[in-house]
C-alpha positions in Angstrom: 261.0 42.9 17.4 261.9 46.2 17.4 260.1 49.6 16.3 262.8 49.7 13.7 261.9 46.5 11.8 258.3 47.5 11.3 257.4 48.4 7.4 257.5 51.7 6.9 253.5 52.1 5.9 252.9 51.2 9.4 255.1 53.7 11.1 254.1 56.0 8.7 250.6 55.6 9.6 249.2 58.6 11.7 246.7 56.9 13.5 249.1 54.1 14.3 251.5 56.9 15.8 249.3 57.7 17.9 249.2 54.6 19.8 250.8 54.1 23.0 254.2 52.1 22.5 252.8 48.6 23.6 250.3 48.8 21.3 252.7 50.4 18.1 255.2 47.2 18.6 254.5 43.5 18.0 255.6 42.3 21.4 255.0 41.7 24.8 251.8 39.9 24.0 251.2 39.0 28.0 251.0 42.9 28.3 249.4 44.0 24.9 246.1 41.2 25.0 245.2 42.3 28.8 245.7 45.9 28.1 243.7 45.8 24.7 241.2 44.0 26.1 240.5 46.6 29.0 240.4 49.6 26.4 238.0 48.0 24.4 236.3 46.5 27.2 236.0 50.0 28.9 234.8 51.4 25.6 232.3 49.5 24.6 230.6 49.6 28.1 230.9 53.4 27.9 229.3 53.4 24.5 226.6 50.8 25.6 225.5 52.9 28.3 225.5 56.1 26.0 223.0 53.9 23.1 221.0 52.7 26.5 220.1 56.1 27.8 219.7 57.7 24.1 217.3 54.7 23.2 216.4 53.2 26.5 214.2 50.4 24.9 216.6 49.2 22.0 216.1 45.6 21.1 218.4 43.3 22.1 220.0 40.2 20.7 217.8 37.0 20.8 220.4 33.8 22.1 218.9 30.5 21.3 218.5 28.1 24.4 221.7 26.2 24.7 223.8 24.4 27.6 226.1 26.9 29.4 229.1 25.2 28.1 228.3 26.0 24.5 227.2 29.3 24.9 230.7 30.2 26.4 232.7 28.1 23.4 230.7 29.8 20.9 230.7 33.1 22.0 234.6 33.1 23.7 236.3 30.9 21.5 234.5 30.1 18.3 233.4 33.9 17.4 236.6 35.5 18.0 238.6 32.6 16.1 236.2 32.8 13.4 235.7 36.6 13.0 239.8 37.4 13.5 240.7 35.3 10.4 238.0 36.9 8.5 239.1 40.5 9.8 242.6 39.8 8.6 242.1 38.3 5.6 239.7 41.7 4.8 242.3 43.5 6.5 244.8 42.6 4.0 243.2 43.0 1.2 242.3 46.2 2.4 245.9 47.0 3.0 246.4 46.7 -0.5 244.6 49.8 -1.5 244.6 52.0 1.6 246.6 52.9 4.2 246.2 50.9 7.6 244.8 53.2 9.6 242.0 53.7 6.8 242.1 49.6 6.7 241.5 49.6 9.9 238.3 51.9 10.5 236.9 50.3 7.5 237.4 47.3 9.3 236.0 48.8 12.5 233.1 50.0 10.7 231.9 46.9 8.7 232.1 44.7 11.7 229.7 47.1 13.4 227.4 47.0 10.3 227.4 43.0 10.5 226.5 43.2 13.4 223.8 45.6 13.5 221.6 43.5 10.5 220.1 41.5 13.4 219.4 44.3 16.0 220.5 48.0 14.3 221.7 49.4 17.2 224.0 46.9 18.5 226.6 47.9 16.0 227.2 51.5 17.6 228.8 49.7 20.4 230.2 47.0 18.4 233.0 49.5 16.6 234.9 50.0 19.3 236.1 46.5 20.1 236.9 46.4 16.3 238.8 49.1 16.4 241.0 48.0 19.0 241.1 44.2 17.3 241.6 45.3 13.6 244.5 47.6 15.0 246.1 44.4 17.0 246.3 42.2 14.1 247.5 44.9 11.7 250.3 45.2 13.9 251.2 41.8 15.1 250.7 40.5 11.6 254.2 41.4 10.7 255.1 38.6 12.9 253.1 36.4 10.8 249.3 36.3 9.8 248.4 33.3 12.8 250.0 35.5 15.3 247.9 38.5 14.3 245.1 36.2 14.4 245.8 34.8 17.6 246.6 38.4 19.9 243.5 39.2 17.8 241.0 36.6 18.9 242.6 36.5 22.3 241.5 39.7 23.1 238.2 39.2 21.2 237.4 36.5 23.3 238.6 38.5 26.6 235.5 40.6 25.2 233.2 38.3 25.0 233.8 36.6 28.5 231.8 38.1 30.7 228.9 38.4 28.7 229.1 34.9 27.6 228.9 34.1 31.4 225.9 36.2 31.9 224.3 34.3 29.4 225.3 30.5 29.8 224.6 31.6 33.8 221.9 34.4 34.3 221.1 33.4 37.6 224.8 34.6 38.9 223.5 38.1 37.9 220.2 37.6 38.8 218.9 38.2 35.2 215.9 36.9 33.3 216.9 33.2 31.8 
């Protein structure tokens, strides 16, 4: 799909212009997903570290005791599947009445509020990601709602990997279990 078959509110958008060309066009998934996943894995590290040494003893998320395997299904494949219909169903409602660079900061912004009502300051480096998500499905939903969804949750799930492994397996990083 070409730049050229894109609606013209999305081209239109500034902040959506200011994307890098894999990002502004709904293709090349293999290259978008891995890419999208190292900006916003990159960005939320860098804005974890930043909330760590501004408020060094921040609580932090309880995780109920559960067997490795379902700590990793529900934080890398249930949680992303979940949370990218809901962002795109918001998303296009939101679409309705703003533009979708607005849509998407809104997005962006409530997802980091959600996530902040059980530990406050988790959500200041849970925007990022959002950001980078809510922008992927407002982009490859022109190819069809389940395809936003899906380069969506992909890279939401990319996210949430690693610290899903940590968790289900503490001992590989030699942290308190």
């Amino acid at each position: 799909m070409a730049t050229a078959n894109l609606p013209v509110a999305l081209l239109d958008d500034p902040y959506l212009r200011l994307l890098p060309p894999p990002f502004r066009e709904p293709r090349r998934a293999w290259l978008v997903i891995p890419l999208a996943w190292l900006l916003s894995f990159l960005g939320s590290v860098a804005l974890a570290a930043l909330v760590h040494w501004i408020v060094p003893n921040a609580q932090s998320v309880d995780i109920p005791k559960l067997p490795p395997w379902a700590i990793i299904f529900a934080f890398a494949i249930f949680s992303p599947v979940v949370e990218s219909i809901l962002m795109g169903l918001a998303l296009k409602l939101f679409m309705r009445w703003v533009s979708p660079g607005l849509a998407i900061l809104i997005s962006a912004v409530g997802w980091g509020i959600l996530h902040s009502v059980e530990v406050p300051i988790w959500g200041l480096a849970i925007w990022w990601p959002f950001l980078i998500f809510s922008t992927l499905f407002v982009i490859w939903q022109v190819r069809g709602f389940w395809t936003g969804v899906g380069v969506a949750a992909a890279t939401h799930g990319l996210q949430n990997l690693g610290p899903s492994l940590a968790l289900a397996y503490p001992h590989w990083l030699h942290l308190p279990g």
